[in-house]
GUDRENTI-753391 format. One record per residue (C-alpha): residue number from 1; residue in one letter; chain; x, y, z. Coordinates in Angstrom, 3 decimals, m for minus. Example, Ala and Ser with C-alpha at 12.3 -4.5 7.8 and 13.67 -1.06 7.14 Angstrom:
num: 1 residuo: a cadena: A east: 12.300 north: m4.500 up: 7.800
num: 2 residuo: s cadena: A east: 13.670 north: m1.060 up: 7.140
//
This chain:
num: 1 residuo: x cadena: A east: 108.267 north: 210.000 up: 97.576
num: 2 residuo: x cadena: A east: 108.782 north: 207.857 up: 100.608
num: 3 residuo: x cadena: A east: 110.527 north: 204.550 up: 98.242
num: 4 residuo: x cadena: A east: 112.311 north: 207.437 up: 96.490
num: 5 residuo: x cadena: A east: 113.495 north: 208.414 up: 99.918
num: 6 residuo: x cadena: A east: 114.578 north: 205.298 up: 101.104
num: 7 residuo: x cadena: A east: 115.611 north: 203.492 up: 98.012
num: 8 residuo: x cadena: A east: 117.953 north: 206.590 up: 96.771
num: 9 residuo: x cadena: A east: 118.946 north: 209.032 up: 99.395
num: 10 residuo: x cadena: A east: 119.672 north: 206.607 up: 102.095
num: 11 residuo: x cadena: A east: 123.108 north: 205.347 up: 101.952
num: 12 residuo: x cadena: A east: 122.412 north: 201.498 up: 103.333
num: 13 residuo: x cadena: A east: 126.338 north: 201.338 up: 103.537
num: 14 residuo: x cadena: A east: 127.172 north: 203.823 up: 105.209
num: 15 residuo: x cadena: A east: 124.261 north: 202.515 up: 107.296
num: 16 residuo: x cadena: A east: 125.762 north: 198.886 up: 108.071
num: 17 residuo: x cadena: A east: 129.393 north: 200.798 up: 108.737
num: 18 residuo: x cadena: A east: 127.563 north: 202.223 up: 111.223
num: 19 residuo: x cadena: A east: 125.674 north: 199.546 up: 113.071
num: 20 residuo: x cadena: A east: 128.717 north: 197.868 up: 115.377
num: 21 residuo: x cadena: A east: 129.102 north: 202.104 up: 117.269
num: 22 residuo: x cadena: A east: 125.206 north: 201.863 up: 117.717
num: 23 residuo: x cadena: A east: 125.329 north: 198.399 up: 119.541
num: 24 residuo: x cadena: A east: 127.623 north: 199.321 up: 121.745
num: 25 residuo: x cadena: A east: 126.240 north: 202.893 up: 122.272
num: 26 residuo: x cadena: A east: 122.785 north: 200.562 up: 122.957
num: 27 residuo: x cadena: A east: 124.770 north: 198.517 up: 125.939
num: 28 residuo: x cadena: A east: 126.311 north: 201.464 up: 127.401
num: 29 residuo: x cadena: A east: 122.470 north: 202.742 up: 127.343
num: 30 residuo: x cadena: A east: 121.103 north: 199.720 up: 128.723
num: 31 residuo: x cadena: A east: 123.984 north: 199.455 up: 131.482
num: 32 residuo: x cadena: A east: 122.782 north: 203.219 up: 132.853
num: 33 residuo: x cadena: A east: 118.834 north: 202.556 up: 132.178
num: 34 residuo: x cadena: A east: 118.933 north: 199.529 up: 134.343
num: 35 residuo: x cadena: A east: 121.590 north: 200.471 up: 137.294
num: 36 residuo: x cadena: A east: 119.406 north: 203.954 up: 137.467
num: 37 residuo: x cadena: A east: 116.370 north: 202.135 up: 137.206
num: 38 residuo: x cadena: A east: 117.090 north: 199.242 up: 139.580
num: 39 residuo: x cadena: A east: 118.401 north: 202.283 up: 142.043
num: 40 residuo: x cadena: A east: 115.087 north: 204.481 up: 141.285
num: 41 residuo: x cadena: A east: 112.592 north: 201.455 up: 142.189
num: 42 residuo: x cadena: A east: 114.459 north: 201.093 up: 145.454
num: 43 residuo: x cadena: A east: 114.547 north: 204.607 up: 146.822
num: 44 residuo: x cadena: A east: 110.987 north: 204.723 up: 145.074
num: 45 residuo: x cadena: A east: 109.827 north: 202.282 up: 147.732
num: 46 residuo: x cadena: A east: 111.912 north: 203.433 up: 150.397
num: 47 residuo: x cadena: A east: 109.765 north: 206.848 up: 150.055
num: 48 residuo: x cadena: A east: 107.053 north: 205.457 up: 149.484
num: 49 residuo: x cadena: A east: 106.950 north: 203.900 up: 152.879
num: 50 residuo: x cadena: A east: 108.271 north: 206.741 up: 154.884
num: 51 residuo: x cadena: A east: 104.709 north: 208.392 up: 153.310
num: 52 residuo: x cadena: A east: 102.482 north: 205.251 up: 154.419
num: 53 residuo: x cadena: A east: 104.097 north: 205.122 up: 157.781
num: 54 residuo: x cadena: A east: 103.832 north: 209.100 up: 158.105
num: 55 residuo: x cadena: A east: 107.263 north: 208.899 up: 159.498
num: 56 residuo: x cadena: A east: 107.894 north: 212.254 up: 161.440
num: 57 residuo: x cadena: A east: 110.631 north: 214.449 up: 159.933
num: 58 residuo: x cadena: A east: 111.989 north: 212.174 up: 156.851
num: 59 residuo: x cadena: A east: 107.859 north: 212.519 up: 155.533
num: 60 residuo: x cadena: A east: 109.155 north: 216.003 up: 154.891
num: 61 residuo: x cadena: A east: 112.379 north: 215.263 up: 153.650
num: 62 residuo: x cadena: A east: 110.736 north: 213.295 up: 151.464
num: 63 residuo: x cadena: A east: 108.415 north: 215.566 up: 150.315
num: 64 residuo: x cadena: A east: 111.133 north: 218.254 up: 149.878
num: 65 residuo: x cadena: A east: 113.045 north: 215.616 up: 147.814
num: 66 residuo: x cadena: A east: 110.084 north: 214.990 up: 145.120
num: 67 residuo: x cadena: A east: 108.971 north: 218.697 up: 144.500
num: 68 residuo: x cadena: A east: 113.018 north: 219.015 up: 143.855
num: 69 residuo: x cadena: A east: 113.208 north: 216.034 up: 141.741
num: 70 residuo: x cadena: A east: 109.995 north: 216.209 up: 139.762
num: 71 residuo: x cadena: A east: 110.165 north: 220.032 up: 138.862
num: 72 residuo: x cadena: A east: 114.293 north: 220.112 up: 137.743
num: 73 residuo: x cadena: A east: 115.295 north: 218.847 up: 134.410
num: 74 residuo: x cadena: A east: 117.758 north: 216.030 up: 134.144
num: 75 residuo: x cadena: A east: 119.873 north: 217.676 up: 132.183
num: 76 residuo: x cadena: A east: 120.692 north: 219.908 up: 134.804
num: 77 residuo: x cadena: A east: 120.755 north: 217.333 up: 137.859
num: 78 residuo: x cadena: A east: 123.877 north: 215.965 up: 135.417
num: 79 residuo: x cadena: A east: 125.453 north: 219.198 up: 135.030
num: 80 residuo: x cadena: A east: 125.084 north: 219.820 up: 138.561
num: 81 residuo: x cadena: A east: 126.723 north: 216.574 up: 138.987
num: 82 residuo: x cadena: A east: 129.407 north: 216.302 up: 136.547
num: 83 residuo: x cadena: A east: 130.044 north: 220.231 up: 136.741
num: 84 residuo: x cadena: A east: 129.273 north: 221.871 up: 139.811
num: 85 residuo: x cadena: A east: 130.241 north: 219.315 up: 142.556
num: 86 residuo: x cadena: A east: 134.142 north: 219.541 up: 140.887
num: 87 residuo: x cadena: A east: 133.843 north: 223.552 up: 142.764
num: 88 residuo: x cadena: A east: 133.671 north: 221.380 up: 146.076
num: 89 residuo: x cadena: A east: 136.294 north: 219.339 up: 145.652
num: 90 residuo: x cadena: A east: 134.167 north: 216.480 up: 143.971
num: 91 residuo: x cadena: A east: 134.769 north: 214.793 up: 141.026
num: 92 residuo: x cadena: A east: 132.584 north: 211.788 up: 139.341
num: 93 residuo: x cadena: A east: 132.751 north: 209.697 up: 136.259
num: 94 residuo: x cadena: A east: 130.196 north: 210.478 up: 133.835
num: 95 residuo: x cadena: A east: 128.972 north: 207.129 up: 134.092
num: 96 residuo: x cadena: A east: 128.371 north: 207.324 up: 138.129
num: 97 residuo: x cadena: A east: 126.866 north: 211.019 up: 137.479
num: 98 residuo: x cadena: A east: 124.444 north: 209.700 up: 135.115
num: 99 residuo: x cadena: A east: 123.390 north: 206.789 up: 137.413
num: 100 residuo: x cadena: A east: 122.827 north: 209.233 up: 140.551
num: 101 residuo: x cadena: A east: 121.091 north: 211.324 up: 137.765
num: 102 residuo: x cadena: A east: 118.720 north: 208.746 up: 136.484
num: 103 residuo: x cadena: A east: 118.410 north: 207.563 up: 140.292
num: 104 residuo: x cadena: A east: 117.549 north: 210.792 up: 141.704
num: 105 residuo: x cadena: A east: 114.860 north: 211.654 up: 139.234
num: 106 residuo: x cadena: A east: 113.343 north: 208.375 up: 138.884
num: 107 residuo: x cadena: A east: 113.393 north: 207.656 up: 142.287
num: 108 residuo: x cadena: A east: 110.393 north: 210.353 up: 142.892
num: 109 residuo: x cadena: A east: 108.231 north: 208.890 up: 140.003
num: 110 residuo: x cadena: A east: 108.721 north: 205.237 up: 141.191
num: 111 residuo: x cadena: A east: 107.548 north: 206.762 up: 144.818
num: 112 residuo: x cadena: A east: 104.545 north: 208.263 up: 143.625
num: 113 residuo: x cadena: A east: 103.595 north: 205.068 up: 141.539
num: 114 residuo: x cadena: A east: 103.925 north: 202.424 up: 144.761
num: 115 residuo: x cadena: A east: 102.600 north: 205.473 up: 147.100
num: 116 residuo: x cadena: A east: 98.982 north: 205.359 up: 144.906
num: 117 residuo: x cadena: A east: 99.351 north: 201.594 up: 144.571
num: 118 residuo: x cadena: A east: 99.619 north: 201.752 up: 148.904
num: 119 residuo: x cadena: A east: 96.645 north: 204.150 up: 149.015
num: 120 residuo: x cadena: A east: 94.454 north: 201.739 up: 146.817
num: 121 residuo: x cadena: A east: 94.253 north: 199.011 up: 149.103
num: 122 residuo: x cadena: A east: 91.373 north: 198.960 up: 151.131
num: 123 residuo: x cadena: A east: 91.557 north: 199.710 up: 155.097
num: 124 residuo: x cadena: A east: 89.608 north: 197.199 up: 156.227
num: 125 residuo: x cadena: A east: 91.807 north: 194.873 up: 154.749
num: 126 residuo: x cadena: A east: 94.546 north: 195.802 up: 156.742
num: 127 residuo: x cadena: A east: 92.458 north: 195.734 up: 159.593
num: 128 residuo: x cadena: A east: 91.481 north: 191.950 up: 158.945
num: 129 residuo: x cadena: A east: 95.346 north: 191.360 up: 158.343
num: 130 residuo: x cadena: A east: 96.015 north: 192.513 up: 161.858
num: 131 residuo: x cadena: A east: 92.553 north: 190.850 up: 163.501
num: 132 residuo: x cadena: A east: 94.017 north: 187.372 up: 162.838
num: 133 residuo: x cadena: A east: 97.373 north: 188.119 up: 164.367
num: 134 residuo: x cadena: A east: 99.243 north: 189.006 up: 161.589
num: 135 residuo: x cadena: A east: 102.909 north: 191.311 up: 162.408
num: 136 residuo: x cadena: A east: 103.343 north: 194.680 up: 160.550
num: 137 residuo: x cadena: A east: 105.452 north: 193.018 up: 158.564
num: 138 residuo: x cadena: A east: 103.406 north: 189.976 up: 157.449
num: 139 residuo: x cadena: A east: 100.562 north: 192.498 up: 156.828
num: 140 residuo: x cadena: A east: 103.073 north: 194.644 up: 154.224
num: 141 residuo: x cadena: A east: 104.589 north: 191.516 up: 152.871
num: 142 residuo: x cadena: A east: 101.529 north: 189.476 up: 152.236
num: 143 residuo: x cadena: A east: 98.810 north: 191.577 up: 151.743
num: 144 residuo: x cadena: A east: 99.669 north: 195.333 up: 151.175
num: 145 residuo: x cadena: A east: 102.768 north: 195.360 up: 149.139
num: 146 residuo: x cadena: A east: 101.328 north: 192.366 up: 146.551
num: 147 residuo: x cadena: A east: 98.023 north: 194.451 up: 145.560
num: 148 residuo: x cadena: A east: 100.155 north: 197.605 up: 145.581
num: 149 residuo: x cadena: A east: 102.715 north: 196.663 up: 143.208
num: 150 residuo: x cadena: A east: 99.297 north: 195.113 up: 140.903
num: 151 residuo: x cadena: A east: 98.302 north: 198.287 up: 140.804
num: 152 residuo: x cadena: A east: 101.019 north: 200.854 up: 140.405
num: 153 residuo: x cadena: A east: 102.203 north: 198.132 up: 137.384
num: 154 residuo: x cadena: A east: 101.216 north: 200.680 up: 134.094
num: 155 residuo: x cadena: A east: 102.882 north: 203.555 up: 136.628
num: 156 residuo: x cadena: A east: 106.152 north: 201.635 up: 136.642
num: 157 residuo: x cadena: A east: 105.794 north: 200.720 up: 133.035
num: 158 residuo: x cadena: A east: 105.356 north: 204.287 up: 131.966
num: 159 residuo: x cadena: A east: 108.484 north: 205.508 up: 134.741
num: 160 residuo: x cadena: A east: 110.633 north: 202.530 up: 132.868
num: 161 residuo: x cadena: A east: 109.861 north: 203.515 up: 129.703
num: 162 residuo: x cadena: A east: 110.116 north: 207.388 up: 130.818
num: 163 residuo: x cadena: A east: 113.822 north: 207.064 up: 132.218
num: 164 residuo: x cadena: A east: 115.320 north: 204.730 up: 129.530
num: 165 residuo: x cadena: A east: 114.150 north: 207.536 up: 127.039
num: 166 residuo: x cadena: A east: 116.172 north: 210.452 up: 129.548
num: 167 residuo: x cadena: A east: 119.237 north: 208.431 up: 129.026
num: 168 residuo: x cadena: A east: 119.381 north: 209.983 up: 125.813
num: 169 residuo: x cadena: A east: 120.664 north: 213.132 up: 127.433
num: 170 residuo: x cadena: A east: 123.957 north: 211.800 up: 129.195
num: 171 residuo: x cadena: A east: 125.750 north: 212.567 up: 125.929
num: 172 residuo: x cadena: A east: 125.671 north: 216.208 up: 127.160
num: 173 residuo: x cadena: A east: 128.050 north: 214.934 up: 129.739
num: 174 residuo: x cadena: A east: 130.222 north: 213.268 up: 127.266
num: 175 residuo: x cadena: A east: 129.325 north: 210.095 up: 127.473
num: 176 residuo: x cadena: A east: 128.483 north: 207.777 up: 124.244
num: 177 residuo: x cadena: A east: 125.480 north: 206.770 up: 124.206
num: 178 residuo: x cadena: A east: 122.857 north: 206.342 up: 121.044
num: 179 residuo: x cadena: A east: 122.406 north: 210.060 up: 121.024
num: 180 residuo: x cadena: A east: 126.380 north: 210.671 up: 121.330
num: 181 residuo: x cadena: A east: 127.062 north: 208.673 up: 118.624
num: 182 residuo: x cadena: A east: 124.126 north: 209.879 up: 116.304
num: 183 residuo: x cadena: A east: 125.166 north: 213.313 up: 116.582
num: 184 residuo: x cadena: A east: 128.726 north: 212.344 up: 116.522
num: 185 residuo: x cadena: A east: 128.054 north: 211.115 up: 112.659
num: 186 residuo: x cadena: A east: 126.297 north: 213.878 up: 111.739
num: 187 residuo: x cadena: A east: 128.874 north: 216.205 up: 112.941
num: 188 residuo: x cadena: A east: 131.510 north: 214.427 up: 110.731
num: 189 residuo: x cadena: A east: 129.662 north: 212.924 up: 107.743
num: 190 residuo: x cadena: A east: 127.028 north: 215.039 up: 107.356
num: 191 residuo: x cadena: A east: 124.896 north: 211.877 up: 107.414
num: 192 residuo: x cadena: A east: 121.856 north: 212.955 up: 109.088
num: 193 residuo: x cadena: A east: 119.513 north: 211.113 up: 107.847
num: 194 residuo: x cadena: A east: 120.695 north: 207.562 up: 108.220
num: 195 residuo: x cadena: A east: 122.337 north: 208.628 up: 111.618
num: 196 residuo: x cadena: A east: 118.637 north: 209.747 up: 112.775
num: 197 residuo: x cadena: A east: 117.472 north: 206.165 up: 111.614
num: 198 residuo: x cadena: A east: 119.483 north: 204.178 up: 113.199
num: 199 residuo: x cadena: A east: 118.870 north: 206.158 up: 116.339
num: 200 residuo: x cadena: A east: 115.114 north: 205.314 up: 115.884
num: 201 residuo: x cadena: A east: 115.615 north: 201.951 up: 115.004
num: 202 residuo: x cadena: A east: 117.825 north: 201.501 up: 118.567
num: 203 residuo: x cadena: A east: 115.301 north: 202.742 up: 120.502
num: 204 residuo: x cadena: A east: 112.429 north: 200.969 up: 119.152
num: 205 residuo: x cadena: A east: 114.854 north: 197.722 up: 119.568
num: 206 residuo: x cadena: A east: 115.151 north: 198.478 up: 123.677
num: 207 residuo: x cadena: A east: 111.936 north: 199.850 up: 124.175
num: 208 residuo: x cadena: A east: 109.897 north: 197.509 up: 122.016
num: 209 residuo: x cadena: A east: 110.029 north: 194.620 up: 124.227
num: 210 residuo: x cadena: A east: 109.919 north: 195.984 up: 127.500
num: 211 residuo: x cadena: A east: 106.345 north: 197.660 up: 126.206
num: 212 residuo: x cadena: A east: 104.947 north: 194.532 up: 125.019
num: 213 residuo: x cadena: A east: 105.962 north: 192.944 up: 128.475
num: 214 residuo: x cadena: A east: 104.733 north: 195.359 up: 130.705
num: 215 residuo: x cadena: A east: 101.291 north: 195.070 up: 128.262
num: 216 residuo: x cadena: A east: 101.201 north: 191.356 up: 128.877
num: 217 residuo: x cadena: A east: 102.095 north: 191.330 up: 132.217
num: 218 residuo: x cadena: A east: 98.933 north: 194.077 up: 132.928
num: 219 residuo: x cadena: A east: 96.608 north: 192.267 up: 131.087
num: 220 residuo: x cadena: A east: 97.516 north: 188.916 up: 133.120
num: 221 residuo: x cadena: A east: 97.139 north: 190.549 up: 136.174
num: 222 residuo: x cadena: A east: 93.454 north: 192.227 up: 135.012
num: 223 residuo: x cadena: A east: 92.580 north: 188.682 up: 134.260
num: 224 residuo: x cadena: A east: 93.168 north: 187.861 up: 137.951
num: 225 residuo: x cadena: A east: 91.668 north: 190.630 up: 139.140
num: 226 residuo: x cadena: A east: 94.091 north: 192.605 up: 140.217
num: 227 residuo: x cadena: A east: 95.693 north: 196.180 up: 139.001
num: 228 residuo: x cadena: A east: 92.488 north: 197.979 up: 138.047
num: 229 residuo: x cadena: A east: 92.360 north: 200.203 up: 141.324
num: 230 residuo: x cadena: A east: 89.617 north: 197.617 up: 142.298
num: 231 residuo: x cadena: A east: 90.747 north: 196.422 up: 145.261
//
């Protein structure tokens, strides 16, 4: 049933005529995933801190900010975006809407991922960090922030992994990416089968590798010692 499938129904031409819209559909993809990725790790730490330090006032903000972003769909931070900020006067490129999309919602995963990475490392190692002299600063560069980011490594994998898969709902703001240009060829040749396998197969092509890194680089760091919560 399967060869039948694949050896009869699937038209392999229509499947090669189709390849050269999914690559660039894929960079467009991997342009967003790592601009709103890149931007999510860094606000990801920046809250992340502000909840070590206990910063007065911006603690809450932050707070505020992750119950927002964690319980709101991303479809609806975009059509907020794209849609709702033109009533004030606003008016972003899909592109930029799905970046600050991407951003805003990752940004609160990445947080929580470094913030349980922070709360793993033992106190009395920061206490022996600051016994022999060492600055705030040398005590978060050198010995907090190393066996933090060990740790909260299969967090960020899983967040990567989690917010190159949401890209797949910017085509709602017309943007074309692999799930634009899937349903795109469905809509006009009634292709749905190939189009639905070549959006599979692109996936699997960016998401693939960046699994079997993140794998490797956790099981290096294991091997060291470091990133089992052990610390």
């Amino acid at each position: 049933m399967v060869a039948r499938f694949l050896f009869e129904v699937m038209d392999y031409q229509f499947i090669v005529n189709s390849i050269p819209l999914y690559v660039k559909a894929m960079e467009l993809t991997l342009i967003l995933s790592f601009w709103g990725i890149l931007f999510s790790i860094v606000l990801g730490c920046i809250c992340a801190m502000v909840d070590y330090f206990k910063i007065p006032v911006l603690k809450t903000v932050v707070k505020v900010y992750v119950e927002i972003s964690r319980n709101t769909p991303l479809l609806i931070q975009l059509f907020f975006l794209y849609y709702g900020l033109t009533q004030f006067g606003v008016r972003l490129e899909g592109e930029t809407c799905a970046i600050i999309g991407l951003t805003f919602l990752g940004g609160s995963y990445m947080a929580e991922a470094l913030r349980s990475g922070l709360d793993a490392v033992h106190k009395t190692q920061v206490e022996s960090g600051l016994s022999i002299g060492l600055t705030n600063w040398q005590l978060m560069r050198y010995i907090i922030l190393p066996q933090a980011c060990a740790v909260a490594v299969p967090s960020f994998a899983a967040n990567v992994i989690f917010l190159l898969k949401e890209t797949s709902v910017v085509s709602a703001i017309a943007l074309a990416d692999l799930m634009f240009v899937a349903k795109d060829l469905i809509g006009m040749y009634y292709r749905t089968s190939e189009a639905l396998l070549m959006l599979v197969v692109a996936y699997l092509i960016i998401l693939l590798p960046i699994s079997i890194l993140f794998s490797y680089l956790e099981g290096r760091l294991r091997q060291h010692g470091l990133g089992s919560g052990n610390i």
